[in-house]
C-alpha positions as CSV (number, residue, x, y, z in Angstrom):
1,X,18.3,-17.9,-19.9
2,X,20.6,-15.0,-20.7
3,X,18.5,-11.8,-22.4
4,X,19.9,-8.6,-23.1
5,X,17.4,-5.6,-23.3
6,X,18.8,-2.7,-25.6
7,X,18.3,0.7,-23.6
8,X,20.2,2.9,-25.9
9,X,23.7,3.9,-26.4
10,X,27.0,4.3,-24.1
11,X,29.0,7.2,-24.3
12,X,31.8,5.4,-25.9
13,X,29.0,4.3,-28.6
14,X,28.2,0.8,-27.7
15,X,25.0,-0.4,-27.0
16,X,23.7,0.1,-23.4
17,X,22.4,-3.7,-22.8
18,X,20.7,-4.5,-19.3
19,X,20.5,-8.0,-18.3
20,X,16.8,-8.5,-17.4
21,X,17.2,-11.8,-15.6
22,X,19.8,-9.9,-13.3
23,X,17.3,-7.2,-12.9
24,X,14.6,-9.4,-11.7
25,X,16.7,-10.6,-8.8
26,X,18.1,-6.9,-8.4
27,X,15.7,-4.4,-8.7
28,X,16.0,-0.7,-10.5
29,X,15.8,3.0,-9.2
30,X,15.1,6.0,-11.4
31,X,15.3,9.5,-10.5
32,X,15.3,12.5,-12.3
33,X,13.3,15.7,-12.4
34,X,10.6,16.3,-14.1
35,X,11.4,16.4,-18.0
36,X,14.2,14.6,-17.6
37,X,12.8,11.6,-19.5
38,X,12.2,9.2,-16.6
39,X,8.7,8.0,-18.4
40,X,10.7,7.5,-21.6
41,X,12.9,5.7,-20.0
42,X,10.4,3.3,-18.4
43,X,8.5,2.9,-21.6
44,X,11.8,1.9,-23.5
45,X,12.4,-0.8,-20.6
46,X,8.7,-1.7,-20.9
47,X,8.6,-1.9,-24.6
48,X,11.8,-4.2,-24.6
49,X,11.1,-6.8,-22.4
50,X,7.6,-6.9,-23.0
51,X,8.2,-10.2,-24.9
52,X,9.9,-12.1,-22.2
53,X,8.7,-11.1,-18.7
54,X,4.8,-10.5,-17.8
55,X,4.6,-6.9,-16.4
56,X,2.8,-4.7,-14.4
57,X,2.4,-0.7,-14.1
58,X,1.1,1.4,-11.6
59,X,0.5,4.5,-13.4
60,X,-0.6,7.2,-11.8
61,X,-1.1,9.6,-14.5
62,X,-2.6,7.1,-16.9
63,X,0.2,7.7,-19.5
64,X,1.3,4.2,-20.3
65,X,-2.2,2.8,-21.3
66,X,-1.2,3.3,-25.0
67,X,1.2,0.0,-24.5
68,X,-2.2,-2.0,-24.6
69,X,-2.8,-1.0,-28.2
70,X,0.7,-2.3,-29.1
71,X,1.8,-4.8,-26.5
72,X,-1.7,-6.4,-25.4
73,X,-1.8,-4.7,-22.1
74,X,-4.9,-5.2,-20.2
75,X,-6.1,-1.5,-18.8
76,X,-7.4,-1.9,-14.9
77,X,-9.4,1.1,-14.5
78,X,-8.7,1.8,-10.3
79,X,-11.8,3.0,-9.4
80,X,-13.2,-0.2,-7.9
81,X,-13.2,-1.4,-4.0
82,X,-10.0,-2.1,-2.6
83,X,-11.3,-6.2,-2.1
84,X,-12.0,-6.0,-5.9
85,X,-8.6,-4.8,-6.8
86,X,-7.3,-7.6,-4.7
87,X,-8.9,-10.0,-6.0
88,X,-8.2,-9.0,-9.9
89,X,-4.3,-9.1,-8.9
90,X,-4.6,-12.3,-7.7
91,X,-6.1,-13.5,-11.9
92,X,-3.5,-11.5,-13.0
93,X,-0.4,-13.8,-11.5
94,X,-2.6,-16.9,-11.9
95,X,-3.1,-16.2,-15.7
96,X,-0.1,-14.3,-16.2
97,X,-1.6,-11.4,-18.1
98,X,0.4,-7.8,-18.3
99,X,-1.6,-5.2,-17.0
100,X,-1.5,-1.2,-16.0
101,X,-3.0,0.3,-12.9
102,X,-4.5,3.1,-14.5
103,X,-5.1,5.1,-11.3
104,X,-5.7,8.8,-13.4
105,X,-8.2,10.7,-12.0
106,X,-8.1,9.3,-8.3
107,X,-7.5,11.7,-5.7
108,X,-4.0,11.4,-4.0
109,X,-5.1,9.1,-0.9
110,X,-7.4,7.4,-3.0
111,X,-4.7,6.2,-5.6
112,X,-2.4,5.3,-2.6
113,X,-5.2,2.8,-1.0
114,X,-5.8,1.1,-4.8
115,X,-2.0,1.0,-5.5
116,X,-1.4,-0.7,-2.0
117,X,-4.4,-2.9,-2.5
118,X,-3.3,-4.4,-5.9
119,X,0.1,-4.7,-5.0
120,X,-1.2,-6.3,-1.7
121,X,-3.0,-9.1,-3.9
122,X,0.2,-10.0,-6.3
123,X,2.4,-9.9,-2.7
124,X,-0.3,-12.7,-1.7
125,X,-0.7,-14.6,-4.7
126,X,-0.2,-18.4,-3.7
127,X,2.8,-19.9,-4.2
128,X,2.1,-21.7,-7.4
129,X,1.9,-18.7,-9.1
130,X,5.0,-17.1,-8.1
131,X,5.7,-16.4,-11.7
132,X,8.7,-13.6,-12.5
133,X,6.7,-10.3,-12.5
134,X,8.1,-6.8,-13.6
135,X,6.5,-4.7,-11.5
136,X,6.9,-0.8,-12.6
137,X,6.3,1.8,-10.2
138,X,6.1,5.7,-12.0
139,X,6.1,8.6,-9.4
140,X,7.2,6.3,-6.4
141,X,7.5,9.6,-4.5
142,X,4.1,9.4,-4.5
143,X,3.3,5.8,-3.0
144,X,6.5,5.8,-0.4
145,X,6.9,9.0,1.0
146,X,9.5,9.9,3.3
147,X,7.3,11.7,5.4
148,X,3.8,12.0,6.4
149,X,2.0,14.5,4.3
150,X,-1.6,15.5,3.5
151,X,-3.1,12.1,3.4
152,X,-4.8,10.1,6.4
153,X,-2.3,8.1,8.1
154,X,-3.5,4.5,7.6
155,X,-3.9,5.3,3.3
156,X,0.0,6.5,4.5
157,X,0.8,3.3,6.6
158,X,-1.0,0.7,3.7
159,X,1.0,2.1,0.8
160,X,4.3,2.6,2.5
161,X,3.7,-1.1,3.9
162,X,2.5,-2.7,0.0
163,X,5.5,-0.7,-1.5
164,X,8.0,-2.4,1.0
165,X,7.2,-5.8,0.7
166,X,7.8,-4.9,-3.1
167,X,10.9,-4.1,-2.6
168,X,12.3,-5.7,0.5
169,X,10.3,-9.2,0.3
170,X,8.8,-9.5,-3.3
171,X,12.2,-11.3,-4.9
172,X,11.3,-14.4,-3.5
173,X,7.6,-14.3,-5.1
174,X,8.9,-13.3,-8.4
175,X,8.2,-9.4,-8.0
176,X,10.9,-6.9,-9.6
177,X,10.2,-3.9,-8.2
178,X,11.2,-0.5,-11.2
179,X,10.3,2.6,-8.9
180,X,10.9,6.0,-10.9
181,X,10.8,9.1,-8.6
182,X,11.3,12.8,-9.3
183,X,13.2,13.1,-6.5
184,X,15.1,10.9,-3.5
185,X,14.6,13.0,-0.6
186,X,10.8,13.0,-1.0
187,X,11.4,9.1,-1.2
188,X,11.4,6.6,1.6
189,X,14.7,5.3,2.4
190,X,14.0,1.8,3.3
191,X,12.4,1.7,-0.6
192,X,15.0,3.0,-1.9
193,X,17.6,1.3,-0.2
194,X,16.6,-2.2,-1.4
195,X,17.3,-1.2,-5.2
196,X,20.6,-2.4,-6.9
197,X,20.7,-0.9,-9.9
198,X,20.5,2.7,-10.4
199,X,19.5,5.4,-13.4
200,X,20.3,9.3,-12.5
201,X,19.1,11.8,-14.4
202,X,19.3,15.1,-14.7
203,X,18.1,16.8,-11.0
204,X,18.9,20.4,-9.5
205,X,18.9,20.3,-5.7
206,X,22.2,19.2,-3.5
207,X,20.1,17.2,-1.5
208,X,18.8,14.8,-4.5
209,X,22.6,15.2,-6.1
210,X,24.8,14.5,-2.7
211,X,22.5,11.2,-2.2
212,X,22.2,10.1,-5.9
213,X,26.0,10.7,-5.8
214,X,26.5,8.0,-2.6
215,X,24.0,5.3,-4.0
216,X,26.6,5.5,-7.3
217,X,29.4,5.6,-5.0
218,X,30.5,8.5,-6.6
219,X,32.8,12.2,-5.1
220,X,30.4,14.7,-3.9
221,X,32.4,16.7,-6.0
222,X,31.5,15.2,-9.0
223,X,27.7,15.5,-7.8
224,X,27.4,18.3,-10.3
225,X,27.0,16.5,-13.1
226,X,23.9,15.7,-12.7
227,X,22.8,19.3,-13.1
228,X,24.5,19.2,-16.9
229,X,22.5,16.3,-18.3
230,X,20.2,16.5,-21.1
231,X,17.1,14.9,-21.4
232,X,16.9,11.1,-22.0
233,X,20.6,10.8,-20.7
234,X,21.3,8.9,-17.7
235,X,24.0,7.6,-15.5
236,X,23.9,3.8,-14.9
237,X,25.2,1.7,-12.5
238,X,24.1,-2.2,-11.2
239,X,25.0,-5.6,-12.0
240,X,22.2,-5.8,-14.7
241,X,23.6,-2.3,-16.2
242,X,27.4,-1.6,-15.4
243,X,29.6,-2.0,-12.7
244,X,31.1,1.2,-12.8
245,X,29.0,4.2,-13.7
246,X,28.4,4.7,-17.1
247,X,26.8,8.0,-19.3
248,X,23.7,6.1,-21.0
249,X,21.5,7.7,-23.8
250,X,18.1,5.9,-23.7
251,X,17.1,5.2,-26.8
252,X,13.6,5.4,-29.1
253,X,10.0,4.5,-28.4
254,X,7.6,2.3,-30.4
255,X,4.7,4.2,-28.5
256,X,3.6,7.6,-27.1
257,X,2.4,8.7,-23.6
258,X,-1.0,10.5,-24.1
259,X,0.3,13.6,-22.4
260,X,3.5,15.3,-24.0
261,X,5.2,18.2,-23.1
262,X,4.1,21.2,-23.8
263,X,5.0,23.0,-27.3
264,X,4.7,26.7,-28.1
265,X,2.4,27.8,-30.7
266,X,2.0,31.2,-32.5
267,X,-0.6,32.9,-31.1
268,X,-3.9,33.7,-33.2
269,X,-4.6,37.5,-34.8
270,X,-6.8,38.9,-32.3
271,X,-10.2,39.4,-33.2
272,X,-12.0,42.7,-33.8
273,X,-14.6,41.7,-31.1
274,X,-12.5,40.2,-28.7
275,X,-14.7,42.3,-25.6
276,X,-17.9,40.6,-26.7
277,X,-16.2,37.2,-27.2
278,X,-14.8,37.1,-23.0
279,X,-17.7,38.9,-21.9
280,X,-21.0,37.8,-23.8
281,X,-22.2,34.0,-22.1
282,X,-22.3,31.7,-25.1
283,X,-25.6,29.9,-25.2
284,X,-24.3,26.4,-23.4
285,X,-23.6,28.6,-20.2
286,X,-25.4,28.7,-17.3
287,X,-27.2,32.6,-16.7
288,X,-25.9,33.9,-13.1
289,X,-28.4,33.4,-10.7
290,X,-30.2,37.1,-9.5
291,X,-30.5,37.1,-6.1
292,X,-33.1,38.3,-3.9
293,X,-33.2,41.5,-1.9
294,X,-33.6,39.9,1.9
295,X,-37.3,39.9,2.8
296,X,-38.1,42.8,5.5
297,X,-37.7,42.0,9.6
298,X,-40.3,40.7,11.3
299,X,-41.7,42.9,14.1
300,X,-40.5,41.6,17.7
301,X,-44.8,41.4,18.8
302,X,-45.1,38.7,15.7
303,X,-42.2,36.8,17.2
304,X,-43.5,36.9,20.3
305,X,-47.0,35.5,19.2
306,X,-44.7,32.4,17.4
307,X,-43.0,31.5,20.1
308,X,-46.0,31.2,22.0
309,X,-47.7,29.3,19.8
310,X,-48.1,24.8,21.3
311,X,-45.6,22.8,19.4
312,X,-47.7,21.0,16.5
313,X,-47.0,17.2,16.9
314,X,-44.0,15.3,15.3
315,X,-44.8,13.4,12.1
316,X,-45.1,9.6,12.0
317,X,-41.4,8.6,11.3
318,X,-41.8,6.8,7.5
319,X,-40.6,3.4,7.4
320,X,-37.3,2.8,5.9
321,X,-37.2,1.6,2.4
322,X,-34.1,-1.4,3.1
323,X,-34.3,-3.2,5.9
324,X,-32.0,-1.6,8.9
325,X,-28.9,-4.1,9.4
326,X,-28.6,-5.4,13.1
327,X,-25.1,-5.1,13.8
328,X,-24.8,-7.6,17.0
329,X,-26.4,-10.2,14.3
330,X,-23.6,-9.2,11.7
331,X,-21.1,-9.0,14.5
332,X,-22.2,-12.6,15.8
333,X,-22.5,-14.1,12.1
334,X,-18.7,-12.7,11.5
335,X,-17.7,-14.2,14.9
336,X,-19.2,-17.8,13.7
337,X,-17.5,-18.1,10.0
338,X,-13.7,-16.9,11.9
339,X,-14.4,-19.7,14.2
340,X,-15.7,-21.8,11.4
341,X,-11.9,-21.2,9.3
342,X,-9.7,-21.5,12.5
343,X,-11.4,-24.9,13.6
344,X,-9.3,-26.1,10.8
345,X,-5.8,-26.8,12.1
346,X,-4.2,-25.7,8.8
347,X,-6.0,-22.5,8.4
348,X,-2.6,-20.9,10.8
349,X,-0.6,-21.5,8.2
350,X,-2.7,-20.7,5.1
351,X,-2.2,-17.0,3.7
352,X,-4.1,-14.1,4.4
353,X,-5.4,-13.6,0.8
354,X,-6.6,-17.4,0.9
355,X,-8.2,-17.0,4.2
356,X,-9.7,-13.7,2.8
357,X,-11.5,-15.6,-0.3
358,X,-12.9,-18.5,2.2
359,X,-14.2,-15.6,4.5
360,X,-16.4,-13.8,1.5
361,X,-17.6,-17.1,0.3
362,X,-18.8,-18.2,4.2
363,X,-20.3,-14.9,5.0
364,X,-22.6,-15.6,1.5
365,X,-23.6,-18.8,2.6
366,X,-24.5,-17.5,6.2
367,X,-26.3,-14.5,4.9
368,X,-24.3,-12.6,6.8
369,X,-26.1,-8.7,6.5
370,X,-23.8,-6.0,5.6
371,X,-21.0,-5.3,3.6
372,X,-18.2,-7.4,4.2
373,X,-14.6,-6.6,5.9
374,X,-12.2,-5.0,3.7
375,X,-9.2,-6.9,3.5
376,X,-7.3,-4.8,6.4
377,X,-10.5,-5.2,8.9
378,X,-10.3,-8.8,8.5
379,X,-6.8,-9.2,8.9
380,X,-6.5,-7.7,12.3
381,X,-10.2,-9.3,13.3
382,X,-7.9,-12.7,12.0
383,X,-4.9,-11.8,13.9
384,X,-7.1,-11.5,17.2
385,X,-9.5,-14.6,16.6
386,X,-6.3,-16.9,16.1
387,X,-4.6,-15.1,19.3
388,X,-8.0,-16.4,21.4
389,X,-8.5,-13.0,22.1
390,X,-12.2,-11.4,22.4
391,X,-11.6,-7.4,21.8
392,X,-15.2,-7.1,23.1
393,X,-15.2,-9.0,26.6
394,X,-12.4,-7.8,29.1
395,X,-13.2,-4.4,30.6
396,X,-11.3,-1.7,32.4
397,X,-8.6,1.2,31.4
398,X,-5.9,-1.5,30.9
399,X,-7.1,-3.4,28.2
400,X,-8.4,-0.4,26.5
401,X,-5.0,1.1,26.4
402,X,-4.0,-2.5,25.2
403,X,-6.2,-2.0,22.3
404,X,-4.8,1.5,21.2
405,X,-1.5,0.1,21.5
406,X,-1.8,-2.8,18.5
407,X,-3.3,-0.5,16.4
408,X,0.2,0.9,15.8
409,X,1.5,-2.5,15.4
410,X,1.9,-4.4,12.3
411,X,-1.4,-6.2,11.3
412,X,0.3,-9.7,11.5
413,X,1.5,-8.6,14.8
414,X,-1.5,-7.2,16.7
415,X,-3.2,-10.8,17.6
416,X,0.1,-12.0,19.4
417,X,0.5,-8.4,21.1
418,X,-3.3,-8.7,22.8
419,X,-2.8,-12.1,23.9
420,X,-0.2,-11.3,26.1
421,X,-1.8,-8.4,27.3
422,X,-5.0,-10.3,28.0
423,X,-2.5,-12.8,29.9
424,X,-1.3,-9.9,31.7
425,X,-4.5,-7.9,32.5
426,X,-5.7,-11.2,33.7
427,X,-2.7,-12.2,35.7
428,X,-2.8,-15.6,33.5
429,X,0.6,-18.1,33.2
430,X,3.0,-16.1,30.5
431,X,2.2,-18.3,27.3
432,X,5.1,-20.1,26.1
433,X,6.6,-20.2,22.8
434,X,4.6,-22.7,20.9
435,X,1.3,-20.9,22.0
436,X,2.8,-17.3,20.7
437,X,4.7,-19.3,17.4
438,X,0.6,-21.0,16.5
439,X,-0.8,-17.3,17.2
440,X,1.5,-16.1,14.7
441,X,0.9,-18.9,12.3
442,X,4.4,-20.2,12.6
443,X,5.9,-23.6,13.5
444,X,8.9,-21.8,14.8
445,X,9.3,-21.1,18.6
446,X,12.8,-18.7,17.9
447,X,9.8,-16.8,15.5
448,X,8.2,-16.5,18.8
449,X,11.0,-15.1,20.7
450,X,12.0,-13.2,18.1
451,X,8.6,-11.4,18.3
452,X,8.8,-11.0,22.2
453,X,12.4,-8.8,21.4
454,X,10.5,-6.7,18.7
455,X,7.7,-5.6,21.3
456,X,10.4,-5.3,23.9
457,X,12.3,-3.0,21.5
458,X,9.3,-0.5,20.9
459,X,9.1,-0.5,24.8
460,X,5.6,-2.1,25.0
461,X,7.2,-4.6,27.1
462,X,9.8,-5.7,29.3
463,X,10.7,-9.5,29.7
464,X,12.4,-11.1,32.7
465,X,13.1,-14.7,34.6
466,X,12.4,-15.1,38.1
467,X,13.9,-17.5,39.9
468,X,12.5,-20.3,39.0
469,X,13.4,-20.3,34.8
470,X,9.9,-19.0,34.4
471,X,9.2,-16.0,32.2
472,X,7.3,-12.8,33.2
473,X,6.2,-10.0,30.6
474,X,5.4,-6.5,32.3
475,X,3.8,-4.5,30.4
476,X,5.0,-0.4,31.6
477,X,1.6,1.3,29.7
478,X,-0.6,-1.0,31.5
479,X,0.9,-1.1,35.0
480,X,0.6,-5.0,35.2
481,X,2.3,-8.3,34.4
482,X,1.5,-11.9,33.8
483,X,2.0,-14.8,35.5
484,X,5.2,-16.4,35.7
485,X,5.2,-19.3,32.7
486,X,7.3,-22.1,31.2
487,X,8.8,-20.9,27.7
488,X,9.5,-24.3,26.8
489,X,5.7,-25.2,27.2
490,X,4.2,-27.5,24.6
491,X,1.1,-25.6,22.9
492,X,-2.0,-26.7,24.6
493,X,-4.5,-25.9,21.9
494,X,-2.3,-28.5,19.7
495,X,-1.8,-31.2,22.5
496,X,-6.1,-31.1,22.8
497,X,-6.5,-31.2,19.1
498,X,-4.2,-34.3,19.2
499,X,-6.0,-35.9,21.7
């Protein structure tokens, strides 16, 4: 079905119409700086299509809550844990409900960890609810940087990640990624890369111009007209907007952003007491604290007699009020319930957000002490368990600079990483495709190989033949190797199962 969403007026006069079931496969970029009507623009797209599509808003600044008054947006206040966020994003593709991530008053690293988190749980939604989502992103800048900035670098690592399965993967789960940013540069490339369609507005630096100027395929020389734009006047270019670029005016709103720019005012006749007003404390305040003169020194022979006095004799330690948590008896109980999913030979091939739920509800039927895993922690704990790797029981400076190593691996990576390493620190057979394919939750030995290339490419390892068509994997960190091995192997945790 064919719909046309009215964004305003061309510059010849005709009506600038974007095909939204072309954007959904094709993705939109905004950029402008600030007051150059990028949230009006959004709103106008959101307002639109609001009857058709089911949407969702990451809003950092908590301006586009209004659009529940008008639209029947449901307001998801982001200060809850990161599990809970995932979970309410999975209700929201199963019910297919519009929602905005109202993520105002969050600290920067804090918003990043919530935005990745919700965006995680619509990425892993299962498949029967792989409904068409518009998924709008305001101040992008924020959630993809370009580079590393004040923030810890896993909040960094987790947003970046969530923001580029939007926009690289989510097409095929129904997830149309909208990212606004103030400007490119400050903007991850691989993000911004993915887009199709484009709106410019108006921006100052040469940097922002000369790149918005390639992704419209346009002269640098003609790069400066992005300096003359007015406000709420784009340049738009995409198979859903134009195929050439094309001068846009974006047209009215039904709703307002609770913030607005701000207006002058006339200033009010000063008053005849304006000393007493700034410097008299109203009532409400709180009185300045007076602070003590220092009390006097204490004579050195006075000293002396302290320090010579017996040590009185330490206090009976109070008993706690909750009962101390034994970690090896949480450790162990979170040990049993991964062994308990991965006994089931489908659980390899279940996603990570199923897995995740079946997790929670095991660890409250085994009491297990503690709060549980966040999503990430169980995910690499996953990735090991299904890898038939113990973090815990090889020793030595090898496999501890194993360890360090996956952690700047991907989390769906780390598992097959360690069991190679554990092959090699153990001077164990190479393990052949099928086994690394199952680790990986795939049926696909080329998946298998493929990963093999990618750790070889990061220079982790280094693969080779020996003369006998076997394969050996050196690992350069570690100073050791494994085993030669058969590639072609059948899996033997699959061949026992069978039997």
């Amino acid at each position: 079905m064919k719909v046309n969403i009215d964004m305003g007026l061309a510059s010849p006069g005709k009506p600038a119409d974007l095909d939204l079931e072309e954007l959904l496969a094709t993705r939109l970029l905004v950029q402008g700086n600030s007051g150059s009507g990028k949230s009006h623009l959004l709103r106008r797209l959101l307002e639109q299509s609001a009857p058709w599509v089911q949407q969702c808003i990451v809003d950092p600044e908590g301006d586009f809550v209004t659009l529940a008054d008008k639209f029947g947006h449901q307001v998801v206040d982001a200060a809850r844990t990161e599990s809970e966020l995932t979970r309410i994003a999975g209700r929201v593709r199963q019910h297919r409900v519009s929602v905005v991530l109202n993520l105002e008053g969050l600290d920067v690293e804090q918003q990043m960890r919530a935005a990745a988190a919700f965006l995680g749980g619509m990425f892993d939604a299962e498949r029967d609810h792989w409904y068409p989502v518009l998924v709008v992103v305001d101040e992008a800048q924020l959630f993809a940087p370009a580079a590393a900035g004040e923030v810890s670098d896993e909040a960094r690592k987790l947003s970046l990640g969530a923001m580029t399965n939007l926009m690289c993967r989510g097409r095929k789960r129904g997830l149309a990624g909208v990212i606004a940013t103030q400007r490119l540069a400050k903007l991850a490339k691989n993000v911004a890369a993915e887009a199709s369609n484009f709106l410019m507005g108006r921006t100052f630096l040469d940097i922002d111009m000369a790149r918005a100027a390639d992704l419209l395929g346009m002269d640098r020389r003609q790069a400066e007209m992005f300096r003359d734009l007015a406000r709420g006047h784009f340049v738009a270019l995409g198979p859903a907007l134009s195929r050439r670029p094309l001068p846009i005016t974006i047209g009215s709103v039904e709703t307002s952003a609770r913030s607005t720019s701000p207006k002058l005012t006339p200033l009010p006749d000063a008053p005849e007491d304006a000393r007493d007003l700034i410097f008299t404390p109203g009532p409400e305040e709180v009185r300045p604290v007076v602070r003590k003169p220092p009390p006097p020194p204490v004579p050195t022979a006075d000293l002396l007699a302290q320090l010579a006095r017996p040590k009185p004799a330490p206090m009976p330690m109070e008993q706690p009020v909750f009962a101390i948590i034994d970690e090896a008896e949480r450790e162990a109980g979170i040990d049993t319930v991964l062994r308990e999913i991965l006994e089931d030979p489908d659980a390899a091939f279940r996603s990570d957000a199923v897995l995740y739920q079946d997790f929670l509800v095991r660890c409250r039927i085994r009491r297990v002490p503690g709060e549980p895993l966040p999503l990430s922690g169980f995910r690499r704990r996953l990735a090991v368990a299904r890898a038939g790797v113990d973090q815990r029981a090889p020793d030595g400076e090898a496999w501890a600079t194993a360890l360090s190593l996956s952690e700047a691996l991907p989390d769906d990576l780390q598992g097959v990483f360690l069991m190679v390493a554990r092959a090699a620190t153990n001077r164990d057979a190479c393990p052949s495709d099928a086994t690394l394919a199952r680790a990986y939750g795939s049926h696909s030995p080329r998946r298998a190989r493929r990963l093999l290339a990618y750790f070889e490419e990061r220079g982790l390892l280094v693969a080779r033949t020996d003369f006998h068509g076997k394969r050996v994997l050196a690992f350069p960190d570690l100073g050791c190797e494994t085993a030669p091995g058969d590639p072609d192997a059948p899996d033997e945790t699959q061949r026992d199962a069978a039997e």
